[in-house]
C-alpha positions in Angstrom: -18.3 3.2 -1.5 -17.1 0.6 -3.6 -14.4 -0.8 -5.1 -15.4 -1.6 -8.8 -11.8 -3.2 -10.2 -8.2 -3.2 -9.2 -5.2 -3.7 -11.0 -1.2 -3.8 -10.1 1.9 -3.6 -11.9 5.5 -5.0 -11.0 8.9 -4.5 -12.6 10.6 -7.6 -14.1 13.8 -7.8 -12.3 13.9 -9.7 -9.6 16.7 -9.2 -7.2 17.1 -12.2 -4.5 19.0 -12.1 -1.1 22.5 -12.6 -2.6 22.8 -9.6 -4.2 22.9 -8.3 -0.8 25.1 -10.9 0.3 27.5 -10.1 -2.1 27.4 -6.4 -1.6 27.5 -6.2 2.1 27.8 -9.5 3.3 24.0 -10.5 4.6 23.2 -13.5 4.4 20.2 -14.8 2.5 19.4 -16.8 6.0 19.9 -13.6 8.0 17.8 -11.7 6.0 15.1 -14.3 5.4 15.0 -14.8 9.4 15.0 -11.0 10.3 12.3 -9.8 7.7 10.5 -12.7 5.7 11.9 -11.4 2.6 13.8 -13.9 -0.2 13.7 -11.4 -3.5 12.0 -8.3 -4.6 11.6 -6.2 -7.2 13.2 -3.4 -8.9 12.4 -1.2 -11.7 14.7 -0.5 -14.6 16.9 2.4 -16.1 13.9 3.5 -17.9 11.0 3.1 -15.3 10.1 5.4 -12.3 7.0 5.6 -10.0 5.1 7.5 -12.4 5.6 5.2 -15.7 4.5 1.8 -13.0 1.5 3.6 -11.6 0.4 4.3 -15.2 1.0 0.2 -16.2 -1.6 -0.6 -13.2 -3.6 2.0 -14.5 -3.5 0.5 -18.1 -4.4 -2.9 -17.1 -7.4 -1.8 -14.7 -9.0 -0.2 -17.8 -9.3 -4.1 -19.4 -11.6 -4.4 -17.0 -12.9 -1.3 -16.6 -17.0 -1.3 -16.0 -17.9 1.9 -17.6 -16.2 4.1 -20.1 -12.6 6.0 -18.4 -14.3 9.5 -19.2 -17.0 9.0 -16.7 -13.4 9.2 -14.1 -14.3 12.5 -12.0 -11.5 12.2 -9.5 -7.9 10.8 -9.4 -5.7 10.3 -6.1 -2.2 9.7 -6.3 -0.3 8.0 -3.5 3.6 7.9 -3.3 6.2 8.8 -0.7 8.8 8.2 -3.7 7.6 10.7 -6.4 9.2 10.9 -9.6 8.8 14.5 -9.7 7.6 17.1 -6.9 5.8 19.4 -9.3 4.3 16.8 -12.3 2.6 14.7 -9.4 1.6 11.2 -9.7 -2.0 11.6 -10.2 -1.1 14.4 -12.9 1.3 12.2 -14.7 -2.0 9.8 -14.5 -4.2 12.1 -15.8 -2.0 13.6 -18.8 -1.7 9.5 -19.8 -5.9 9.2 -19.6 -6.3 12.3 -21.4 -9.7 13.4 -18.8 -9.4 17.4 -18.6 -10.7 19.2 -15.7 -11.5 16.8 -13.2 -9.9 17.2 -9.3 -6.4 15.8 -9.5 -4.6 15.4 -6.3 -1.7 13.5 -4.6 -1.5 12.6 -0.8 2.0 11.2 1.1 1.8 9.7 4.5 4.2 7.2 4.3 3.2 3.5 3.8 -0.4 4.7 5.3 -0.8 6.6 1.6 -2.7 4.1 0.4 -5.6 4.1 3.1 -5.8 7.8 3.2 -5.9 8.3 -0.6 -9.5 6.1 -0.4 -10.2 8.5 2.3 -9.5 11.7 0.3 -12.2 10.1 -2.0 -14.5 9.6 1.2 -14.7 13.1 1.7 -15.0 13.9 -2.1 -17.6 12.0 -2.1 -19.7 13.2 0.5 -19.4 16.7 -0.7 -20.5 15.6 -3.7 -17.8 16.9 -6.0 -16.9 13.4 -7.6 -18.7 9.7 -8.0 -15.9 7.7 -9.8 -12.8 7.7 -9.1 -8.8 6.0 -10.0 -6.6 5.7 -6.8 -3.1 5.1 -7.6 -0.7 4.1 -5.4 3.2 3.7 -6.4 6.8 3.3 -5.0 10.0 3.3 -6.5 11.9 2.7 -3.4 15.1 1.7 -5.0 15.5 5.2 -6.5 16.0 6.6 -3.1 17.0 3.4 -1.2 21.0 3.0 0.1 21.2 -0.5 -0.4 24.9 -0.3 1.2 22.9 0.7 4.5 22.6 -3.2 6.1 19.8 -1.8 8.6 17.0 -1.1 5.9 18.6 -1.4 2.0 17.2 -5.3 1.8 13.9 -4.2 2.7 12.7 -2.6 -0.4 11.0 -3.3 -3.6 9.3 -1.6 -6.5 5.8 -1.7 -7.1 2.2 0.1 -8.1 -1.1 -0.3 -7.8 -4.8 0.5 -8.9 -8.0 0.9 -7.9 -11.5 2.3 -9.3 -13.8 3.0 -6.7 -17.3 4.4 -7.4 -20.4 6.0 -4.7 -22.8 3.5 -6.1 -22.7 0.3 -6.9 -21.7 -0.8 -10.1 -21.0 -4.4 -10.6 -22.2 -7.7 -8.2 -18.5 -8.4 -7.9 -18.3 -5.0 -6.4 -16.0 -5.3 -2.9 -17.9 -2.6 -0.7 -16.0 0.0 1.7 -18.1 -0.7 5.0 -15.4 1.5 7.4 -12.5 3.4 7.2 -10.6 5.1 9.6 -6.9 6.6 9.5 -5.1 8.4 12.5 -1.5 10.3 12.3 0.7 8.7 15.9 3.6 11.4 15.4 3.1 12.0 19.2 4.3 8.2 19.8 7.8 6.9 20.5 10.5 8.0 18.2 7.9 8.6 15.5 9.6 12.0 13.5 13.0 9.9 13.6 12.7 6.5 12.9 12.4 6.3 9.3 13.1 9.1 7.3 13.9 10.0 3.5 15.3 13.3 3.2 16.9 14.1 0.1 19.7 16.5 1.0 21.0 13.7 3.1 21.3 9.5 1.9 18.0 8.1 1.0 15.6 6.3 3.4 17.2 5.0 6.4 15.8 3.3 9.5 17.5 3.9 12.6 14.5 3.1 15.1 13.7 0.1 13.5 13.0 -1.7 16.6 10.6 1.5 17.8 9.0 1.3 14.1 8.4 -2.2 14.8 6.7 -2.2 18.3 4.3 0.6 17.1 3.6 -1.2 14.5 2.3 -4.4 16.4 0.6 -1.9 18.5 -1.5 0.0 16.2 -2.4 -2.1 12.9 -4.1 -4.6 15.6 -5.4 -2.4 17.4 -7.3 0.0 14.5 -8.4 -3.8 13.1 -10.0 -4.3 15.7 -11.7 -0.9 16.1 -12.6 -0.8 12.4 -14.7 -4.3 12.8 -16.1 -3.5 16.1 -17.7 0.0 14.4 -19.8 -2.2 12.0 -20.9 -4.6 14.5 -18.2 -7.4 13.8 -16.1 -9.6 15.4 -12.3 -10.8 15.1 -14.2 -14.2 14.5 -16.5 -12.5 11.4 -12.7 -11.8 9.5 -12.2 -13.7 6.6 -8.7 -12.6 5.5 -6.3 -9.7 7.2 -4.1 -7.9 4.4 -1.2 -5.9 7.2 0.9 -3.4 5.2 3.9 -5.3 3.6 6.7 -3.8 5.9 8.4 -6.9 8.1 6.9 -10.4 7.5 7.5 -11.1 11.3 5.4 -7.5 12.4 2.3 -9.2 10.5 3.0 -12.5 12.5 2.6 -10.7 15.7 -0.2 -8.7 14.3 -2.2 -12.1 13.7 -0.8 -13.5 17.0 -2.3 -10.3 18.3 -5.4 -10.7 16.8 -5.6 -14.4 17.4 -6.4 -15.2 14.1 -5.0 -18.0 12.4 -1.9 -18.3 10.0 -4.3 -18.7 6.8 -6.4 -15.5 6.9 -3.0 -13.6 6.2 -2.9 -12.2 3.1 1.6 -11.8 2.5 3.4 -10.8 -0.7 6.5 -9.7 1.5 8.9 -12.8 0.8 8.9 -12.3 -3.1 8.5 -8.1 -3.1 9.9 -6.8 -0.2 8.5 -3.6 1.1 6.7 -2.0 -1.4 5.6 0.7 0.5 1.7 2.1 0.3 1.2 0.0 -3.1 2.3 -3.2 -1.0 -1.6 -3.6 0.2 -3.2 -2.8 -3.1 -0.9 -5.1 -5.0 -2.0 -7.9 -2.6 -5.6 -7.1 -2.7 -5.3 -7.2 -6.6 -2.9 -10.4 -6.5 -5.7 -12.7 -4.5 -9.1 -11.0 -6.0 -10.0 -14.4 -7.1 -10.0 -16.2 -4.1 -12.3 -13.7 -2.3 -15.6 -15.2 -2.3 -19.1 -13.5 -2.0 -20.0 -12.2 2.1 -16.5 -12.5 3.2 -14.7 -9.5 5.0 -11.5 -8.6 4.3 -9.5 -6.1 6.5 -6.5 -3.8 4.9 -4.7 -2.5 7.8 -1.3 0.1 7.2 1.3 1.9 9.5 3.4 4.2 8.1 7.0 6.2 9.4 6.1 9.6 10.5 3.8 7.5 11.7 0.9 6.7 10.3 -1.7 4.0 10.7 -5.0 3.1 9.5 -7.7 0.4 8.6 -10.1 -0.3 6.1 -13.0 -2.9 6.4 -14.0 -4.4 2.7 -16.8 -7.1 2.2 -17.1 -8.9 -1.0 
């Protein structure tokens, strides 16, 4: 598989640490020492997950390598829909006007993205599809508490797009070389420590310190396992893009990994927790920088939990 183009979108307000200081009395120091994170983003009165995805979508199809109609599949990823029934990769679909083509929506936390390229995998292989639009989006501040001072400052708005084809289209093509994606709800506190349930106060955290130590158990370890099934080493890793969740879990991921400080690939510190777009946004962010033969490894954890990697060589 390959990734042909990818594309993100991110609201205009910015919202820096002292808002939070002046809500709840969290210091921009605190804050900044505990998670990495100085602002982030937040989408307006008249935005929502499905309006973002639909910007990323709109400014992937600049650069789109064929026409939109030859689109046979479409994966939505959120774990913050705007609505239940309309899903995101409908709301996608109605705005690209491409009729009867499989249309489909995945949640697994932060580890959406990553399983959304999956779903593709397997369409794929059974040969139902051979282009197709992932779309990853969070509008975590529509369910957020920001009075909560555990886990409000941790979350951003964002979205994200990716066309991904079978064959080859383009020499800038980045190719999917290994993929893998495992649920760990049998581990620690997983069905407790982060939770959004809507009859109750918006996502909280109250294990943060058990989502944390799976986290720098996992992401390192499914690296690892992801470059050893294509014959690679921690030393053949160009640039390691961690799931946007703690600035200090993807230091101990690296420290883990013994790689150094500049093969991280952060957008944390100026967007906070974007959720399962977090990645994709960083992958589209630094596209430019990737040069030709280098690996890059995308590597998520998600509450539930979640977890995943995904190998990509330019």
């Amino acid at each position: 598989m390959y990734i042909n183009t990818v594309s993100h979108y991110l609201p205009s307000e910015v919202i820096g640490n002292e808002y939070f200081t002046n809500l709840n009395n969290l210091s921009n120091e605190w804050i900044t020492e505990r998670t990495g994170i100085s602002e982030r983003r937040k989408a307006s009165a008249d935005e929502n997950t499905s309006t973002m995805a639909i910007k990323a979508v709109e400014s992937l199809l600049d650069r789109i390598p064929y026409s939109k109609n030859e689109i046979d599949l479409i994966v939505g990823a959120t774990y913050t829909p705007y609505d239940t029934i309309v899903t995101l990769a409908h709301a996608v679909q109605h705005q690209l006007q491409i009729p009867d083509i499989p249309v489909v929506s995945i949640s697994s936390a932060c580890s959406s993205l990553l399983n959304a390229v999956e779903i593709v995998e397997g369409y794929f292989a059974m040969g139902k599809a051979s282009k197709a639009l992932v779309v990853v989006s969070d509008h975590n501040t529509a369910y957020y508490n920001e009075m909560d001072t555990v886990s409000g400052h941790l979350w951003g708005d964002g979205a994200s797009a990716l066309l991904i084809s079978k064959e080859r289209q383009t020499e800038g093509d980045m190719q999917i070389k290994k993929l893998i994606t495992g649920g760990a709800a049998t581990s620690g506190k997983a069905i407790e420590a982060v939770v959004l349930r809507p009859n109750d106060r918006g996502v909280v955290m109250p294990f943060g310190r058990d989502v944390f130590q799976n986290a720098c158990v996992y992401m390192p370890k499914v690296s690892q396992q992801v470059l050893q099934e294509c014959g690679l080493t921690i030393n053949d890793l160009d640039y390691l893009i961690p799931h946007q969740a703690n600035h200090r879990i993807s230091l101990n991921v690296i420290n883990t990994l013994g790689i150094p400080a500049e093969k991280l690939i952060s957008n944390i510190q100026y967007l906070g927790n974007t959720g399962c777009a977090g990645c994709a946004i960083a992958l589209s962010e630094n596209k430019e920088k990737f040069k030709k033969g280098e690996n890059i490894v995308i590597t998520v954890f998600g509450g539930g939990y979640s977890y995943g990697a995904m190998l990509l060589t330019i």
